[in-house]
N, C-alpha and C positions, 0 to 999 in steps of 0.2 A: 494323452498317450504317453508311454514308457516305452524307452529302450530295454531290451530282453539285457540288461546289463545289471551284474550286484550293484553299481550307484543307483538304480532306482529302485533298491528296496525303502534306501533311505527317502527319498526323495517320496517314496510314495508316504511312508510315513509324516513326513512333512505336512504333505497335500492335508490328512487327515487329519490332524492338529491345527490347521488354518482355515479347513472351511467347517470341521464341526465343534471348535470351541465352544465358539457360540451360542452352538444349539443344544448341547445336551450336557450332565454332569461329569464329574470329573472319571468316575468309574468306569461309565459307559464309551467317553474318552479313553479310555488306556486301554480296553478291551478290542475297540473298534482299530486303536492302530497294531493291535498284535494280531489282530487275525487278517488285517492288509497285508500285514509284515507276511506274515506267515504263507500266505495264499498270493503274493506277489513273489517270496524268493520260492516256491513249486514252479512257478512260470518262468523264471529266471535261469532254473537249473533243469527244469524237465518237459520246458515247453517246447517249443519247433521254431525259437530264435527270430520269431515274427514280433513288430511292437507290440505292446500287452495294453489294454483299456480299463481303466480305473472308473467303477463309477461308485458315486455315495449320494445315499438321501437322508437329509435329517428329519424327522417327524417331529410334530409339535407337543407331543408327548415325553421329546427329548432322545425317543428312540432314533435306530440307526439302521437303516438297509445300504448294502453295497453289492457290487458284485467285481470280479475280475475275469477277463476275457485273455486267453494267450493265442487263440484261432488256432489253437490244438487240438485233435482228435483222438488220445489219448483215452485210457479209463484215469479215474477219481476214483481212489477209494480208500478207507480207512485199513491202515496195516497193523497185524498183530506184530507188537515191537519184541523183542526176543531180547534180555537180558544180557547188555554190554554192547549193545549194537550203538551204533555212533548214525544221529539222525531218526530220519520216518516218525516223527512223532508230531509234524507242524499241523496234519489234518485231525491227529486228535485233540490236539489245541485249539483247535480252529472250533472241534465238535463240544468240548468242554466249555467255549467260553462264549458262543454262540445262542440265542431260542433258537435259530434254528437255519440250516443251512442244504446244499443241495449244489445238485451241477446240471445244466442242462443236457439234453438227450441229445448222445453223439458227441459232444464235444467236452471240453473241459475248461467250458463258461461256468464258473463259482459262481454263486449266490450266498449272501447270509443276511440274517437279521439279529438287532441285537434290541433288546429291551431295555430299558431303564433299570 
């Protein structure tokens, strides 16, 4: 669990550099903590200020599935950025560096996967 506070964007960052070292290459490392980052400070800043849930799976393949939970009921959705605009760009990051990602129905439970 996270507090709905900016220290745990870092923090979630953390998590993911400690528990999937380990398991997967360095690439797929640095992807998996910027799309945390990314989809952890959405919850941070746009969620409903309830703890947030961090979860990660490492596959033996090296890949990477997570998800983040804000118990928000919000829409998810990918924003066309408009030229100077400051921000709204972390879910295209999240879409760019992703196979493949998603939100559950009704809420704004994140899911992603990441490949090797």
């Amino acid at each position: 669990m996270l507090t709905p506070e900016v220290d745990s964007i870092g923090d979630a960052r953390r998590h993911v550099r400690e528990t999937l070292a380990a398991h997967t290459d360095p690439d797929t490392l640095s992807r998996a903590e910027l799309v945390v980052s990314e989809l952890v400070t959405n919850s941070v800043l746009h969620g409903p200020g309830e703890p947030l849930t961090l979860r990660l799976i490492a596959h033996e393949n090296g890949g990477v599935a997570g998800e983040v939970e804000d118990q928000g009921t919000g829409v998810v959705a990918l924003r066309q950025h408009r030229p100077g605009a400051v921000g709204g760009l972390g879910l295209t990051l999240v879409d760019h560096l992703a196979s493949a990602w998603g939100v559950h129905p009704d809420s704004t439970h994140v899911w992603f996967r990441l490949d090797p």
